[in-house]
C-alpha positions in Angstrom: -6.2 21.1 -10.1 -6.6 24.2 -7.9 -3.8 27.1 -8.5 -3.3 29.6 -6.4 0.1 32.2 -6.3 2.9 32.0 -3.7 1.6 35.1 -2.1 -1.7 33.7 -1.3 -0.5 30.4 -0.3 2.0 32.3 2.1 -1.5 34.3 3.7 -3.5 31.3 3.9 -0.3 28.5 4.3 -2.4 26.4 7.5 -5.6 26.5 5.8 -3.9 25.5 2.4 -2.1 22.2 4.2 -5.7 21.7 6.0 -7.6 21.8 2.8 -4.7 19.5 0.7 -5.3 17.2 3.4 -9.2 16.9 3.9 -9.9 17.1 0.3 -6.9 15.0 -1.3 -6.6 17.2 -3.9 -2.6 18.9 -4.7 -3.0 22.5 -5.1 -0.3 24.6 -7.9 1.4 27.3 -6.2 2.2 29.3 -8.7 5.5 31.6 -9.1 6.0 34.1 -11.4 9.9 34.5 -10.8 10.4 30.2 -12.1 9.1 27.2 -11.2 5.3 26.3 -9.9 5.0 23.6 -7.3 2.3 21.3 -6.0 1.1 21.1 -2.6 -0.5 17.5 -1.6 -1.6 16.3 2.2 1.0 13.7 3.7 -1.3 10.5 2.7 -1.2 11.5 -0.6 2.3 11.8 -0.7 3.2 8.4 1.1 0.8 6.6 -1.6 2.9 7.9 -4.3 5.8 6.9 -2.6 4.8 3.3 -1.7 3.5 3.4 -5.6 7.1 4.4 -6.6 8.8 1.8 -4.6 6.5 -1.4 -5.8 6.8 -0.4 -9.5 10.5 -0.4 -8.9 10.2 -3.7 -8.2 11.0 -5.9 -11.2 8.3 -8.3 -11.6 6.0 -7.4 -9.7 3.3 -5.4 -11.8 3.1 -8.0 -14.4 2.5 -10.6 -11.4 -0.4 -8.8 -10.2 -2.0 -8.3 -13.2 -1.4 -12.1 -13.4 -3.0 -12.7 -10.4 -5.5 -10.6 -10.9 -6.4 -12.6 -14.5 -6.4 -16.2 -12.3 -9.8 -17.9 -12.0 -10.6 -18.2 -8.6 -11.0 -21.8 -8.6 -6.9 -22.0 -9.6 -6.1 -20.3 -6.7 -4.9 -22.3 -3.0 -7.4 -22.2 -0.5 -6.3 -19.6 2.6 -6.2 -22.5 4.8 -3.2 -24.2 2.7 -1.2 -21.1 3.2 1.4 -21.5 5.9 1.9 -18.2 7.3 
Protein backbone atom coordinates (compact mmCIF):
# COMPACT_ATOMS: atom_id res chain seq x y z
CA UNK A 1 0.00 0.00 0.00
CA UNK A 2 1.06 3.51 -1.06
CA UNK A 3 1.88 6.02 2.08
CA UNK A 4 2.16 9.27 1.67
CA UNK A 5 2.08 12.18 4.77
CA UNK A 6 -0.89 14.45 5.60
CA UNK A 7 0.95 17.37 4.15
CA UNK A 8 1.33 15.90 0.78
CA UNK A 9 -2.05 14.50 0.64
CA UNK A 10 -3.42 18.03 1.69
CA UNK A 11 -1.12 19.51 -1.69
CA UNK A 12 -2.25 16.86 -3.96
CA UNK A 13 -5.95 15.97 -2.06
CA UNK A 14 -8.09 15.87 -5.89
CA UNK A 15 -5.41 13.96 -7.46
CA UNK A 16 -5.10 11.58 -4.44
CA UNK A 17 -9.13 10.80 -4.48
CA UNK A 18 -8.62 10.59 -8.55
CA UNK A 19 -5.85 8.15 -8.27
CA UNK A 20 -7.73 5.93 -5.04
CA UNK A 21 -10.43 5.77 -7.48
CA UNK A 22 -8.86 4.81 -10.94
CA UNK A 23 -6.45 2.56 -9.48
CA UNK A 24 -8.50 0.77 -6.51
CA UNK A 25 -5.77 0.87 -4.50
CA UNK A 26 -6.22 2.66 -0.47
CA UNK A 27 -3.43 5.00 -0.01
CA UNK A 28 -1.90 5.59 4.13
CA UNK A 29 -1.84 9.03 5.02
CA UNK A 30 0.41 9.19 7.38
CA UNK A 31 0.49 11.52 10.70
CA UNK A 32 3.18 12.10 12.73
CA UNK A 33 1.03 13.81 15.69
CA UNK A 34 -1.30 9.98 16.07
CA UNK A 35 -3.09 8.05 14.03
CA UNK A 36 -2.52 7.14 10.06
CA UNK A 37 -5.57 6.64 7.99
CA UNK A 38 -6.43 5.00 4.61
CA UNK A 39 -7.81 6.67 1.76
CA UNK A 40 -9.93 4.19 -0.72
CA UNK A 41 -12.29 5.44 -3.91
CA UNK A 42 -16.09 5.19 -3.04
CA UNK A 43 -16.51 1.56 -4.88
CA UNK A 44 -14.08 0.28 -2.85
CA UNK A 45 -15.62 1.43 0.15
CA UNK A 46 -19.36 0.31 -0.68
CA UNK A 47 -17.84 -3.36 -1.46
CA UNK A 48 -16.54 -3.54 1.99
CA UNK A 49 -19.62 -2.31 3.16
CA UNK A 50 -22.03 -4.73 1.35
CA UNK A 51 -19.20 -7.44 2.48
CA UNK A 52 -19.76 -6.29 6.06
CA UNK A 53 -23.45 -6.44 5.88
CA UNK A 54 -23.72 -10.18 4.19
CA UNK A 55 -21.19 -11.72 6.68
CA UNK A 56 -23.44 -10.26 9.37
CA UNK A 57 -25.84 -12.33 8.22
CA UNK A 58 -26.02 -15.61 10.15
CA UNK A 59 -26.05 -18.38 7.76
CA UNK A 60 -25.33 -17.13 5.01
CA UNK A 61 -21.49 -17.74 4.35
CA UNK A 62 -21.68 -21.29 5.15
CA UNK A 63 -24.75 -21.55 2.61
CA UNK A 64 -22.76 -20.22 -0.14
CA UNK A 65 -19.97 -22.19 0.28
CA UNK A 66 -22.70 -24.98 0.24
CA UNK A 67 -23.90 -23.98 -2.78
CA UNK A 68 -20.91 -23.47 -4.22
CA UNK A 69 -19.91 -27.40 -3.25
CA UNK A 70 -23.44 -28.63 -5.05
CA UNK A 71 -23.00 -30.70 -8.33
CA UNK A 72 -24.63 -28.96 -10.94
CA UNK A 73 -26.86 -31.80 -11.77
CA UNK A 74 -28.46 -31.38 -7.94
CA UNK A 75 -29.38 -28.08 -8.57
CA UNK A 76 -33.38 -26.87 -10.06
CA UNK A 77 -33.38 -26.02 -13.46
CA UNK A 78 -33.93 -21.83 -13.89
CA UNK A 79 -37.14 -22.51 -15.49
CA UNK A 80 -38.59 -24.30 -12.20
CA UNK A 81 -37.81 -21.10 -10.31
CA UNK A 82 -40.89 -19.02 -9.77
CA UNK A 83 -39.74 -15.61 -9.55
Amino acid sequence: MTAISATKARENIYKLIQEVNVNAAPVTITNNKGKNAVLIGEDDWKAIEETLYLASIPGLSESIIEGGNTDVSDCVDESEVEW
